[in-house]
PyMOL commands that place a pseudoatom at each C-alpha (Angstrom):
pseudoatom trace, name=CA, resn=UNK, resi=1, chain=A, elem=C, hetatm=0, pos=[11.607, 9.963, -22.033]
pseudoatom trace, name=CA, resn=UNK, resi=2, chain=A, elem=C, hetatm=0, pos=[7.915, 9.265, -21.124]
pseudoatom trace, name=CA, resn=UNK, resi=3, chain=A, elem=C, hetatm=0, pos=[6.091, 6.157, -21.365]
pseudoatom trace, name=CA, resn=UNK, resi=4, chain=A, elem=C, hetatm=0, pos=[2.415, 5.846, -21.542]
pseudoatom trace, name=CA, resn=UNK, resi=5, chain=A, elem=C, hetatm=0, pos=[1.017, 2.936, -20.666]
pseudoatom trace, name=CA, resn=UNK, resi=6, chain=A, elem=C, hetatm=0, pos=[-2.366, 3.060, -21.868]
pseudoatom trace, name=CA, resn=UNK, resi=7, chain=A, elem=C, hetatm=0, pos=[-5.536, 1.848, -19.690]
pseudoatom trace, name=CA, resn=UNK, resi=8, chain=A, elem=C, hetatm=0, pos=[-8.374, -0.700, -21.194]
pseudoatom trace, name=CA, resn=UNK, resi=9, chain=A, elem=C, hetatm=0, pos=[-11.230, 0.839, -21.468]
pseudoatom trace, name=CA, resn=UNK, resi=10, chain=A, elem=C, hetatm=0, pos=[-12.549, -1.079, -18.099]
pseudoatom trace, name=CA, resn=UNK, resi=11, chain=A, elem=C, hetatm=0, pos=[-9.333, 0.138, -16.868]
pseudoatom trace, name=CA, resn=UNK, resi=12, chain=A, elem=C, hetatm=0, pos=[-10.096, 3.730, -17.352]
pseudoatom trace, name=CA, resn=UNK, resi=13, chain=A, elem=C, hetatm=0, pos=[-13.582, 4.062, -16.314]
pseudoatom trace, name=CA, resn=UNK, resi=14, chain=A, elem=C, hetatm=0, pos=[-12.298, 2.292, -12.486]
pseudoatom trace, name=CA, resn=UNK, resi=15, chain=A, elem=C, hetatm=0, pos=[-9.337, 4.942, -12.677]
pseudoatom trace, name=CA, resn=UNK, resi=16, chain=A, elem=C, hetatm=0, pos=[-11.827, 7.594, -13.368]
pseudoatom trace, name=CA, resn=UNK, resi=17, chain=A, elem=C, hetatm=0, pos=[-13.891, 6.641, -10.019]
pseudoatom trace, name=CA, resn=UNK, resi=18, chain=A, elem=C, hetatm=0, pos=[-10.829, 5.674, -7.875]
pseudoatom trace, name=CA, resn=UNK, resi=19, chain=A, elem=C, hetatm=0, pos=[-9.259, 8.823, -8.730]
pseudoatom trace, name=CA, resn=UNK, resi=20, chain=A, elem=C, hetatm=0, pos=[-11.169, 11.461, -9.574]
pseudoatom trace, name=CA, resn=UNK, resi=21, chain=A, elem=C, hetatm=0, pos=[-10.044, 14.843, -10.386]
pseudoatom trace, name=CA, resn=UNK, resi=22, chain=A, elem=C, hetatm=0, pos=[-6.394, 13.486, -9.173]
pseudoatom trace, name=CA, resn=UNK, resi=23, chain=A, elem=C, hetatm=0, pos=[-6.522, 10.975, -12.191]
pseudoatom trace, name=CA, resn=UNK, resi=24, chain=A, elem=C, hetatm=0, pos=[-3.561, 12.795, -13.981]
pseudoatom trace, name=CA, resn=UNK, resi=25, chain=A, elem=C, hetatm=0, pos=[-1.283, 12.781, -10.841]
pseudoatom trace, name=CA, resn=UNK, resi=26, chain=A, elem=C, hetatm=0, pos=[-1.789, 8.422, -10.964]
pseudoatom trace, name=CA, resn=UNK, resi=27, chain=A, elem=C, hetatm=0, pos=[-1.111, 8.609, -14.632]
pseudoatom trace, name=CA, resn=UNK, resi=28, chain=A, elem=C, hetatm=0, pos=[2.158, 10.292, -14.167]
pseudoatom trace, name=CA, resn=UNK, resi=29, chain=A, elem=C, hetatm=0, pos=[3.021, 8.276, -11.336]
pseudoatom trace, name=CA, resn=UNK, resi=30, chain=A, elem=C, hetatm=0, pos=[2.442, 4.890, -13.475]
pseudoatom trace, name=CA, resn=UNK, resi=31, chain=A, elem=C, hetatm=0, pos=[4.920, 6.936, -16.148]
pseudoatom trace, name=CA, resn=UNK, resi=32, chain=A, elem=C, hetatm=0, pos=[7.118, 6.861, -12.959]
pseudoatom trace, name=CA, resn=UNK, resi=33, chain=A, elem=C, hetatm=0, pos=[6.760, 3.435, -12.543]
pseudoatom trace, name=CA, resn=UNK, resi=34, chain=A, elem=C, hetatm=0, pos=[7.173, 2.575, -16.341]
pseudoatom trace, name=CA, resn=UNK, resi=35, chain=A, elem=C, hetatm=0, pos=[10.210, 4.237, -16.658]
pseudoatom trace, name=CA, resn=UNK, resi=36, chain=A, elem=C, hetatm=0, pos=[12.764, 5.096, -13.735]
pseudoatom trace, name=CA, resn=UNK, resi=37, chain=A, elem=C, hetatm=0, pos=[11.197, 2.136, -11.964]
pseudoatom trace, name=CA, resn=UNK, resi=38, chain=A, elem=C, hetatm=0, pos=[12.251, 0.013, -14.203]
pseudoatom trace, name=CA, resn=UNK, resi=39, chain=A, elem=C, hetatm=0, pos=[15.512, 1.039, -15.202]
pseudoatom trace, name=CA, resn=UNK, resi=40, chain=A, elem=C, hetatm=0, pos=[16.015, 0.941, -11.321]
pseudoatom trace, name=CA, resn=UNK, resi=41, chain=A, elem=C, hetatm=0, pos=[15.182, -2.317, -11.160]
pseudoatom trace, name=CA, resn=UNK, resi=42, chain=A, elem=C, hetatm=0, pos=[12.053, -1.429, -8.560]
pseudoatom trace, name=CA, resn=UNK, resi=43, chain=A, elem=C, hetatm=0, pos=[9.209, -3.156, -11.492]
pseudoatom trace, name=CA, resn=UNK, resi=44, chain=A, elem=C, hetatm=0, pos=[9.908, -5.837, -13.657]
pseudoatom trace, name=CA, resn=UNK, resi=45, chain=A, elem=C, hetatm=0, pos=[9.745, -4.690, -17.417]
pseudoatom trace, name=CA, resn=UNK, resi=46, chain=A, elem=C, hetatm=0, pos=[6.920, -7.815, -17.575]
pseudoatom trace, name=CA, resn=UNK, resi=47, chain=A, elem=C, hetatm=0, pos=[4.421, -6.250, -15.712]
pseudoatom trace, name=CA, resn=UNK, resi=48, chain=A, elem=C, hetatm=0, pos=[4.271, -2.555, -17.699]
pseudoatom trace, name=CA, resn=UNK, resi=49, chain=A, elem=C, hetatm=0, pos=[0.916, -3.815, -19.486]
pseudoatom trace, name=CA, resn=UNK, resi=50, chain=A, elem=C, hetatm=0, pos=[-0.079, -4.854, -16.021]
pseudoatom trace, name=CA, resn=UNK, resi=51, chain=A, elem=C, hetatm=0, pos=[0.291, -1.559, -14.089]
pseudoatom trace, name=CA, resn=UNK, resi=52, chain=A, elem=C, hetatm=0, pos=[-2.827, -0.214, -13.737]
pseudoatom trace, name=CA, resn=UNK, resi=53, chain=A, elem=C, hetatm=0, pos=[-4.906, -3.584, -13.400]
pseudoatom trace, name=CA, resn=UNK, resi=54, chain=A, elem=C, hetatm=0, pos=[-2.574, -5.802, -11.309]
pseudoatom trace, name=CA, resn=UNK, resi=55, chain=A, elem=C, hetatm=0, pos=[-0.530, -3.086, -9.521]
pseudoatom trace, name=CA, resn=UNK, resi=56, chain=A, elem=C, hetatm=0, pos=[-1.938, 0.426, -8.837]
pseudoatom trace, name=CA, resn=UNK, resi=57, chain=A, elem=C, hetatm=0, pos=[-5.459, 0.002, -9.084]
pseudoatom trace, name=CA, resn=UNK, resi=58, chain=A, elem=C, hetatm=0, pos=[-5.475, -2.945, -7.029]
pseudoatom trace, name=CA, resn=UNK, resi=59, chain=A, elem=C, hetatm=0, pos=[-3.650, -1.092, -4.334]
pseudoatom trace, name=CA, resn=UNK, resi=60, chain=A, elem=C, hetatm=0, pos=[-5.645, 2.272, -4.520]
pseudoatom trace, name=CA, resn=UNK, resi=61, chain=A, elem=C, hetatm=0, pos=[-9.078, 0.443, -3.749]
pseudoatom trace, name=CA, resn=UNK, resi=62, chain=A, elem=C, hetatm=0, pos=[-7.609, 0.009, -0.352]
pseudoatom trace, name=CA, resn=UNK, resi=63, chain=A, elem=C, hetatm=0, pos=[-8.130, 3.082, 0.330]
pseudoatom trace, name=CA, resn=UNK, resi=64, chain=A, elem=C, hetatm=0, pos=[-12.151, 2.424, 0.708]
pseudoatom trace, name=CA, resn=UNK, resi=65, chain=A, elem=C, hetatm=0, pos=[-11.533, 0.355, 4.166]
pseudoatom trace, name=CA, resn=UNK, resi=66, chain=A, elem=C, hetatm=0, pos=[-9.768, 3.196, 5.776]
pseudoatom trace, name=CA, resn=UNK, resi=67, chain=A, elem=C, hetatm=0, pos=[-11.472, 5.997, 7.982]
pseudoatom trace, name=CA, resn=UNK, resi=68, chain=A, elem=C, hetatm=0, pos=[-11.116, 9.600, 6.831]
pseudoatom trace, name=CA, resn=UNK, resi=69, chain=A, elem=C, hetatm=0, pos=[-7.964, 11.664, 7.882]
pseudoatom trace, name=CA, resn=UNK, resi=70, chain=A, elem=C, hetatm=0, pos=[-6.342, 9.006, 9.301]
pseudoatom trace, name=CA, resn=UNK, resi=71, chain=A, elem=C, hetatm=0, pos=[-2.407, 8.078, 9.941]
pseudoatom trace, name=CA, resn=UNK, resi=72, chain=A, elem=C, hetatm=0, pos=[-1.354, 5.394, 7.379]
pseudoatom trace, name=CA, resn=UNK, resi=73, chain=A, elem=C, hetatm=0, pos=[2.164, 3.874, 7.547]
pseudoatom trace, name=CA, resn=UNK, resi=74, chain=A, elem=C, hetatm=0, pos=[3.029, 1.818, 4.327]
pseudoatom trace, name=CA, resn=UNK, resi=75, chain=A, elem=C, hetatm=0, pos=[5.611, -1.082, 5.587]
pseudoatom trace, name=CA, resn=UNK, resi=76, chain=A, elem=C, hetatm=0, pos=[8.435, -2.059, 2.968]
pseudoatom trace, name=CA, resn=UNK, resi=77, chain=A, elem=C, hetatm=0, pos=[7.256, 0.519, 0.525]
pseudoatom trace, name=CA, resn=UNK, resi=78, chain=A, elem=C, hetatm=0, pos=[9.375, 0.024, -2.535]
pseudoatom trace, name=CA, resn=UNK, resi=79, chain=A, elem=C, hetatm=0, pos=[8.445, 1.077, -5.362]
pseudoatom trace, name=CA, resn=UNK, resi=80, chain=A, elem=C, hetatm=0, pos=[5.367, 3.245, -3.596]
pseudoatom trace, name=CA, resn=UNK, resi=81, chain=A, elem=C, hetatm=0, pos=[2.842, 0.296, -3.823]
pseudoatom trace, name=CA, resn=UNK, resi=82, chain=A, elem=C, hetatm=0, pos=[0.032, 0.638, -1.689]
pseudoatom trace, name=CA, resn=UNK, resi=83, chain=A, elem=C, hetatm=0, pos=[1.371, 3.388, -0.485]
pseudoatom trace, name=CA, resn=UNK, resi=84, chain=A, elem=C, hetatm=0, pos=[1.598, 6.210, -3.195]
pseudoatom trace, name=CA, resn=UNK, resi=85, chain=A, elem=C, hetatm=0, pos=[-1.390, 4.920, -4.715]
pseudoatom trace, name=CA, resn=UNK, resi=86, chain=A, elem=C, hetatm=0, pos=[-3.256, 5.662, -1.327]
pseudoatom trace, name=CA, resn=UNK, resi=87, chain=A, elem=C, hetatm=0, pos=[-1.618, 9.060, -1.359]
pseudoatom trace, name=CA, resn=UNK, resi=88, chain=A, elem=C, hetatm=0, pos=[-3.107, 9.715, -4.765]
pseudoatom trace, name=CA, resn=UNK, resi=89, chain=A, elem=C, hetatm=0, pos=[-6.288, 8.794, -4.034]
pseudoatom trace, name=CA, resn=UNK, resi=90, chain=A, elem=C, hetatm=0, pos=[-6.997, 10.079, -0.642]
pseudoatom trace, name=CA, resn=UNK, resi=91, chain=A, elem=C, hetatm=0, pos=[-5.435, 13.365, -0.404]
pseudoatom trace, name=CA, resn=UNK, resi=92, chain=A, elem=C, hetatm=0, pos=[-7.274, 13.326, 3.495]
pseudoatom trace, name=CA, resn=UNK, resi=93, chain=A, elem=C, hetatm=0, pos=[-4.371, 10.861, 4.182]
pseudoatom trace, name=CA, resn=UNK, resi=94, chain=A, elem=C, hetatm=0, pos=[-1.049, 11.199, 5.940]
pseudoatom trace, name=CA, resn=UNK, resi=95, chain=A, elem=C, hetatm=0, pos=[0.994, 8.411, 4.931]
pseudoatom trace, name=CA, resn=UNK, resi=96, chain=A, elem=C, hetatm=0, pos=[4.457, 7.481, 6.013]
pseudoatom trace, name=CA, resn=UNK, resi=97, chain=A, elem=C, hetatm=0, pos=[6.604, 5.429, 3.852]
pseudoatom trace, name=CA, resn=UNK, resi=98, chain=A, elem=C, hetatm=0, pos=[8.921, 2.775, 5.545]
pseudoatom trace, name=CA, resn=UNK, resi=99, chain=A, elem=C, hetatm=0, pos=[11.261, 1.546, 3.223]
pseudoatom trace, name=CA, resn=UNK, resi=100, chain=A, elem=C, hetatm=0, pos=[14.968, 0.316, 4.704]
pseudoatom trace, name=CA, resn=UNK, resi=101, chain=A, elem=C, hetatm=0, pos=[16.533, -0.038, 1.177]
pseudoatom trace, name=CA, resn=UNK, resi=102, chain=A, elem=C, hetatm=0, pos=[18.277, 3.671, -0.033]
pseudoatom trace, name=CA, resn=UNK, resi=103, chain=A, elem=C, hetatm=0, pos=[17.627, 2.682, -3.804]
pseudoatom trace, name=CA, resn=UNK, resi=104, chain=A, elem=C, hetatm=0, pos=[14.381, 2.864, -3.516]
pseudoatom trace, name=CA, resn=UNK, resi=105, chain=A, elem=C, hetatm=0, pos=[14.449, 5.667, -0.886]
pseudoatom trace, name=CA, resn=UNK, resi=106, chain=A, elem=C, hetatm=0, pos=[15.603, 8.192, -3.163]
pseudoatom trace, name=CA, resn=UNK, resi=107, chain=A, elem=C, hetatm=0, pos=[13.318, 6.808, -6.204]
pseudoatom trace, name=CA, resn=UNK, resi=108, chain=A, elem=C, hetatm=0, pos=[10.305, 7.606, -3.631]
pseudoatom trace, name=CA, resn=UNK, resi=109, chain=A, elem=C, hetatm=0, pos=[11.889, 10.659, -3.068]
pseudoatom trace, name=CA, resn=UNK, resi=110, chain=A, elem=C, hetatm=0, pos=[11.939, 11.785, -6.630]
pseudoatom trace, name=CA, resn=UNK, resi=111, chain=A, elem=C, hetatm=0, pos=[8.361, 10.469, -7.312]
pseudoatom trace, name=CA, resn=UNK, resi=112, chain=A, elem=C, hetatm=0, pos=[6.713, 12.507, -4.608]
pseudoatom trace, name=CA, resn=UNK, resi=113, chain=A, elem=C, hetatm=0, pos=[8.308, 15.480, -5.413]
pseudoatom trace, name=CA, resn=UNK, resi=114, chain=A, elem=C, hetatm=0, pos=[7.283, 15.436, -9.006]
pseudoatom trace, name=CA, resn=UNK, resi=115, chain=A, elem=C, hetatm=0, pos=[4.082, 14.629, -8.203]
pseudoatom trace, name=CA, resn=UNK, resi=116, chain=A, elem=C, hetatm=0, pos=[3.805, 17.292, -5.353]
pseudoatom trace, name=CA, resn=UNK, resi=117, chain=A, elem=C, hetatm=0, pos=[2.624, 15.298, -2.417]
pseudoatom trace, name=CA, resn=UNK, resi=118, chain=A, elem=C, hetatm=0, pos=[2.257, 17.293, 0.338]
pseudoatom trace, name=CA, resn=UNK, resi=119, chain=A, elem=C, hetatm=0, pos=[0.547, 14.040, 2.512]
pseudoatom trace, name=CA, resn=UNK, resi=120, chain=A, elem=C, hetatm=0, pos=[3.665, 11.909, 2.382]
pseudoatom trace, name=CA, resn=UNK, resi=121, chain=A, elem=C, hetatm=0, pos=[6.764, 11.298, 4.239]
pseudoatom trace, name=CA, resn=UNK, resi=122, chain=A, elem=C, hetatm=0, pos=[9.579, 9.029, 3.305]
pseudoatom trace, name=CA, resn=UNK, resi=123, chain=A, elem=C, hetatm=0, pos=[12.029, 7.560, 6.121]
pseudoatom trace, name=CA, resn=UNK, resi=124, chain=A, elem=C, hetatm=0, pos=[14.260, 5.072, 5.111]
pseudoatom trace, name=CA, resn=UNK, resi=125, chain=A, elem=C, hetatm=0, pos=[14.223, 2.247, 7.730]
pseudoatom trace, name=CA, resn=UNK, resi=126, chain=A, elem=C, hetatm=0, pos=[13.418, -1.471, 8.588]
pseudoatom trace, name=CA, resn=UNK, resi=127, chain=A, elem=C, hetatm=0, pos=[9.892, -1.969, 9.930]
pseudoatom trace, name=CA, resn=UNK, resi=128, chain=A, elem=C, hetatm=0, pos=[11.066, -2.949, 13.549]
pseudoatom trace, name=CA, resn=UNK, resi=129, chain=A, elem=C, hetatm=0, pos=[13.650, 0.052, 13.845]
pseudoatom trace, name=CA, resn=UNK, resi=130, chain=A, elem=C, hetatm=0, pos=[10.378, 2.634, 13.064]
pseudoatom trace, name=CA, resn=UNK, resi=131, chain=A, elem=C, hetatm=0, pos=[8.550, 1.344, 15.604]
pseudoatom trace, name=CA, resn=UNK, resi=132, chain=A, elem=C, hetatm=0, pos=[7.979, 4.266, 18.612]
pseudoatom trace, name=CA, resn=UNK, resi=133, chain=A, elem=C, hetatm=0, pos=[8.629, 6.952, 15.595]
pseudoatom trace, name=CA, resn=UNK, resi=134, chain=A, elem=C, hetatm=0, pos=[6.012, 6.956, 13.308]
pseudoatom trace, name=CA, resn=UNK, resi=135, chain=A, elem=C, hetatm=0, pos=[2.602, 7.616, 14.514]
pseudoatom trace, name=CA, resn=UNK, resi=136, chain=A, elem=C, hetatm=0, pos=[-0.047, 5.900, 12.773]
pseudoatom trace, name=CA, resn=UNK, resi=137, chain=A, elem=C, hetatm=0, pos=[-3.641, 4.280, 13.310]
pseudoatom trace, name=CA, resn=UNK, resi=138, chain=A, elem=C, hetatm=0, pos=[-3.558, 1.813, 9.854]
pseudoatom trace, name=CA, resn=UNK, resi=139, chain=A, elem=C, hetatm=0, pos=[-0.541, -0.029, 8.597]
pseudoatom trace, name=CA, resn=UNK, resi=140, chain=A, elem=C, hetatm=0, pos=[-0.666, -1.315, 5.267]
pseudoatom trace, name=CA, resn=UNK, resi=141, chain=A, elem=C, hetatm=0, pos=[1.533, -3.994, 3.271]
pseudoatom trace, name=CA, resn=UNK, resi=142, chain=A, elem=C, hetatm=0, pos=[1.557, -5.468, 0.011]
pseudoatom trace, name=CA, resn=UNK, resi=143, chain=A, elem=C, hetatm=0, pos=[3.996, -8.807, -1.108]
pseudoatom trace, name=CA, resn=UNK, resi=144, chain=A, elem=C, hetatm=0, pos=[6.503, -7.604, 2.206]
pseudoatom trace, name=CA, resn=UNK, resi=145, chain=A, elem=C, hetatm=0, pos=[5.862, -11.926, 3.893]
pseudoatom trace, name=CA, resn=UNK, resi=146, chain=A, elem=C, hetatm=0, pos=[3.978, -13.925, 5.194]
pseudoatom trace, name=CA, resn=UNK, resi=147, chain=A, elem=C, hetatm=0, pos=[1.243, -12.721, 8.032]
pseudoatom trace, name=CA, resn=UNK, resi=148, chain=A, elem=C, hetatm=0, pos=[3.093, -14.789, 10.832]
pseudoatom trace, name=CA, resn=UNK, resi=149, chain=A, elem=C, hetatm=0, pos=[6.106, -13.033, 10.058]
pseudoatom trace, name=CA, resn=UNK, resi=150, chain=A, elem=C, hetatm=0, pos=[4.862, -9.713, 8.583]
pseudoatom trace, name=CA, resn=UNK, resi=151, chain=A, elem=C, hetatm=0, pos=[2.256, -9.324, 12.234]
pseudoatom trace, name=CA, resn=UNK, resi=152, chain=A, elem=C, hetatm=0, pos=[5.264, -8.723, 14.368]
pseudoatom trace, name=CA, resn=UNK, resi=153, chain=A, elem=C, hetatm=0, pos=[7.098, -5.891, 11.745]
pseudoatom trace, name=CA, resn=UNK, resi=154, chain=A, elem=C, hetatm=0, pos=[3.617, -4.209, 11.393]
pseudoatom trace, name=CA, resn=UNK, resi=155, chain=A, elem=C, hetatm=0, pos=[1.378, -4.599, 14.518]
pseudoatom trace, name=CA, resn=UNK, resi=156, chain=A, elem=C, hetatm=0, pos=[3.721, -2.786, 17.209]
pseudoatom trace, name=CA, resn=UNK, resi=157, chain=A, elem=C, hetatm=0, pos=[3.547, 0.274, 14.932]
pseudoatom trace, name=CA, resn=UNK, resi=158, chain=A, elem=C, hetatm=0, pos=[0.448, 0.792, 15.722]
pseudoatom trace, name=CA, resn=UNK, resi=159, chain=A, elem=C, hetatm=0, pos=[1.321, 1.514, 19.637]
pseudoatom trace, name=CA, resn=UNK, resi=160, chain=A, elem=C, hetatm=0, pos=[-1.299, -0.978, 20.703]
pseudoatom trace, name=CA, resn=UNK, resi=161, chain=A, elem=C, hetatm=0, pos=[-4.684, 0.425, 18.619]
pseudoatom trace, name=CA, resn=UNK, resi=162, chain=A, elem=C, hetatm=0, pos=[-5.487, 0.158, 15.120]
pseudoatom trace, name=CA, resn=UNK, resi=163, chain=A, elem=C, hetatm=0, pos=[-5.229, -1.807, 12.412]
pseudoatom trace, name=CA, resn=UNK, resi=164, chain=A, elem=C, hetatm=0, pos=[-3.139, -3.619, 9.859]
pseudoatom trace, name=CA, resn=UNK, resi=165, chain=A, elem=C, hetatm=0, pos=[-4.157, -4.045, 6.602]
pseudoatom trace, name=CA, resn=UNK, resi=166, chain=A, elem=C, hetatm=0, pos=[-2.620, -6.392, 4.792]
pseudoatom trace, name=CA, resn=UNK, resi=167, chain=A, elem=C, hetatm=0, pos=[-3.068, -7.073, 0.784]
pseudoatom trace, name=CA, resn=UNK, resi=168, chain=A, elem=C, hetatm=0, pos=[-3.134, -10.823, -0.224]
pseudoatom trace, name=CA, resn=UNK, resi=169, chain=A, elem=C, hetatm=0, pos=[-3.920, -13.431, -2.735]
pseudoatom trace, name=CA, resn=UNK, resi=170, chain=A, elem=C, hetatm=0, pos=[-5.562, -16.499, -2.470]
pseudoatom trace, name=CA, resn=UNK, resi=171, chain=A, elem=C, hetatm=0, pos=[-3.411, -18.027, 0.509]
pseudoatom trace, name=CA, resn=UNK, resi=172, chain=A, elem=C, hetatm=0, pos=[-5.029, -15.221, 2.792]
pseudoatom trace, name=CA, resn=UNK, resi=173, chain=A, elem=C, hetatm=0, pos=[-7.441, -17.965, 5.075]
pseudoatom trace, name=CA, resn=UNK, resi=174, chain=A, elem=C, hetatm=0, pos=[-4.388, -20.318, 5.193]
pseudoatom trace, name=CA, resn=UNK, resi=175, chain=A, elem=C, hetatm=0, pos=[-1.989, -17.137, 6.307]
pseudoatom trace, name=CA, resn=UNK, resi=176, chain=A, elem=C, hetatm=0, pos=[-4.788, -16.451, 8.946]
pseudoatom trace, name=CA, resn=UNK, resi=177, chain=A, elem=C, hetatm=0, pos=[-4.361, -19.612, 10.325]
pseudoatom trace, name=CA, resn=UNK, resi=178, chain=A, elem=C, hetatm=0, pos=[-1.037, -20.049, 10.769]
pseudoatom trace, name=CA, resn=UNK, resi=179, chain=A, elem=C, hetatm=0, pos=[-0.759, -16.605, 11.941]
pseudoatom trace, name=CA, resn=UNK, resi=180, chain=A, elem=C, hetatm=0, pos=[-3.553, -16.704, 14.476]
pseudoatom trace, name=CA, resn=UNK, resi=181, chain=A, elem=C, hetatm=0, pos=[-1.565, -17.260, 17.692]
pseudoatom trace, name=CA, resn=UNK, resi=182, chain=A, elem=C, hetatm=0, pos=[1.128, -14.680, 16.832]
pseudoatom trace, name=CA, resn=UNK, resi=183, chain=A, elem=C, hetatm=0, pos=[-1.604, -12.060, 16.070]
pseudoatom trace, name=CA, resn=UNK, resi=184, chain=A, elem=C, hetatm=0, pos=[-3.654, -12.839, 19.739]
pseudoatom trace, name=CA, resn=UNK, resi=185, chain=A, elem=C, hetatm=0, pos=[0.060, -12.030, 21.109]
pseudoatom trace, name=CA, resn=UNK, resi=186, chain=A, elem=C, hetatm=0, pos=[0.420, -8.933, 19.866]
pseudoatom trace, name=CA, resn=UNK, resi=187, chain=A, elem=C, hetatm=0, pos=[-3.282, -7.302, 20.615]
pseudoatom trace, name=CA, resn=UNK, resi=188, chain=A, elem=C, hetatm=0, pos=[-4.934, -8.589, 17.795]
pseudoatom trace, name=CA, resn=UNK, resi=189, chain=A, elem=C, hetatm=0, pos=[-8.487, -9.550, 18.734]
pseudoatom trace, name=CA, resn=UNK, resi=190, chain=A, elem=C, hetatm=0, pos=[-10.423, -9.686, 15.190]
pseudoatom trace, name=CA, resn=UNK, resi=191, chain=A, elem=C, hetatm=0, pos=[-8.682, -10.903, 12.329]
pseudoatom trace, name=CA, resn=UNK, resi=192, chain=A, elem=C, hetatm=0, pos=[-10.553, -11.588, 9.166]
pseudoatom trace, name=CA, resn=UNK, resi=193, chain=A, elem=C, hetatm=0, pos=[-10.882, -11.281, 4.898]
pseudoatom trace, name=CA, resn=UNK, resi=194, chain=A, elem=C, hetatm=0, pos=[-12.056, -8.595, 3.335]
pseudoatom trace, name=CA, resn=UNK, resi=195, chain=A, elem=C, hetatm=0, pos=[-12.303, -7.665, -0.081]
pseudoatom trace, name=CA, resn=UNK, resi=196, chain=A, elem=C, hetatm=0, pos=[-11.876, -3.864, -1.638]
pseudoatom trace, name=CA, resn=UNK, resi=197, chain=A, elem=C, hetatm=0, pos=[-13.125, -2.385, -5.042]
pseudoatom trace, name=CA, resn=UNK, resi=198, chain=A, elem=C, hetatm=0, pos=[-15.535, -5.133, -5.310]
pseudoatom trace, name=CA, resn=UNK, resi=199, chain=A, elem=C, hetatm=0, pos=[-18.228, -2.323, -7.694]
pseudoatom trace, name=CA, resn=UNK, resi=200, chain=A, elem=C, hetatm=0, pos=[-15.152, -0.749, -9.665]
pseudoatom trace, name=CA, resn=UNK, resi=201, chain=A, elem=C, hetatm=0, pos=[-12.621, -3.978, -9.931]
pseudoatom trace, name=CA, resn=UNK, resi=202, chain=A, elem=C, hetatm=0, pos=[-12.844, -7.197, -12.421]
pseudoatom trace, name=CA, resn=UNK, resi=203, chain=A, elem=C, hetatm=0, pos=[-10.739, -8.790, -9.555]
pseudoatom trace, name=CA, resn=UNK, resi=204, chain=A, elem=C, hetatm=0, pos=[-11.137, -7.062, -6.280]
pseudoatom trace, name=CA, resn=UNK, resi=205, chain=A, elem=C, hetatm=0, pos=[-8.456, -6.453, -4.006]
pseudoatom trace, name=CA, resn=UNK, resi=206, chain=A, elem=C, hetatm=0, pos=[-7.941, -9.245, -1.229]
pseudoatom trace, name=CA, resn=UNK, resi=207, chain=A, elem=C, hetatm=0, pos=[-6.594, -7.693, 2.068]
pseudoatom trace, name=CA, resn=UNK, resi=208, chain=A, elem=C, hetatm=0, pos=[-6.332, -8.960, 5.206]
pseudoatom trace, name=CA, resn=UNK, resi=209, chain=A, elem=C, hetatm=0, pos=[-8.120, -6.998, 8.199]
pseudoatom trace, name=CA, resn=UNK, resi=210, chain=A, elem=C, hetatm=0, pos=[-6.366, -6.955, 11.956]
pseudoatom trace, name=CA, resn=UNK, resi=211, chain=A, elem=C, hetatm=0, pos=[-7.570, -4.866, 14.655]
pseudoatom trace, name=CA, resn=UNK, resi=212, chain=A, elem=C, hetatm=0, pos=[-5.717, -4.471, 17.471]
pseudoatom trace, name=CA, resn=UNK, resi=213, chain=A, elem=C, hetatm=0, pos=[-6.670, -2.920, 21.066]
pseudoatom trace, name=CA, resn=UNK, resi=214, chain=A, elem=C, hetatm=0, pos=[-4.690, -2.313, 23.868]
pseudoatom trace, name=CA, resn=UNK, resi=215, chain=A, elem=C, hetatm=0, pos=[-5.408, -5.078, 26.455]
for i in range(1, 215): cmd.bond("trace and resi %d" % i, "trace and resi %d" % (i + 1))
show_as sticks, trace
zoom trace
């Protein structure tokens, strides 16, 4: 059975610019997300009138603070959030999808081949256990922990250059500083707030910004 979950108006014209000509491939991935994701217990029935604003849109406009062509892993995937929406958007993209939980393996699984993503790969793993087989130059996370304790899952898959991009709410300057001696010991040498889809968003996207270098 499908499920449309209809946009605002404001909704529809950020869609529009975040998407583009791919705008029907998010809308059937939000029917995705609506439906099977649900059932399978990957989105809380609660937030269906808040896909778009709260959930994929505010992960897609990540996709503005990362270089063209590049390597993305997505850390703790679940139900395809930043990930897929980054896939969607940026077709330029290679994204690998690290999820360690098979439930939501095989719901990925489904998703991306009904939505015939050719720029994604799913392996079903913990973040630490990846590390050495995925190549990537940006690792992103969304609602996976805390920065002190999500910098050591995510920075190492990076091989010692690039960056982590992590999305957060308001606690992002207090995460920062607790995190900040962790970060230095993995190769992180500029850590620092950003904000993405500030011209398309009501409420931009927080994200936190590490860039790592080999020492």
């Amino acid at each position: 059975m499908q499920t449309v979950v209809e946009l605002t108006e404001q909704e529809a014209v950020a869609a529009e610019r975040i998407f583009g000509d791919r705008l029907d491939l998010a809308k059937r991935y939000v029917e995705h997300l609506a439906t099977s994701g649900i059932e399978r217990g990957l989105i809380g029935p609660r937030e269906v009138p808040r896909l778009w604003n709260r959930h994929v849109l505010n992960c897609a406009v990540v996709a503005e603070l990362i270089d063209d062509g590049a390597k993305v892993a997505d850390v703790g995937s679940g139900a395809g959030l930043p990930g897929l929406c980054l896939a969607i958007a940026r077709p330029d993209l290679y994204l690998t999808l690290i999820e360690p939980l098979e439930r939501r393996v095989v719901w990925l699984e489904e998703v991306v081949m009904d939505l015939g993503l050719s720029n994604v790969e799913i392996i079903r793993s913990r973040a630490e256990a990846a590390i050495g087989k995925v190549e990537c130059s940006v690792v992103t996370a969304r609602a996976v922990s805390a920065l002190k304790t999500l910098a050591p899952l995510t920075i190492p898959l990076l091989g010692g250059e690039g960056e982590l991009l992590a999305i957060k709410g308001r606690s992002a300057e207090e995460e920062i500083a607790t995190a900040g001696k962790t970060i230095r010991n993995l190769g992180g040498y500029l850590t620092e707030v950003v904000v993405a889809g500030r011209d398309v968003l009501e409420e931009p996207t927080t994200v936190v910004r590490v860039k790592v270098k080999r020492r």
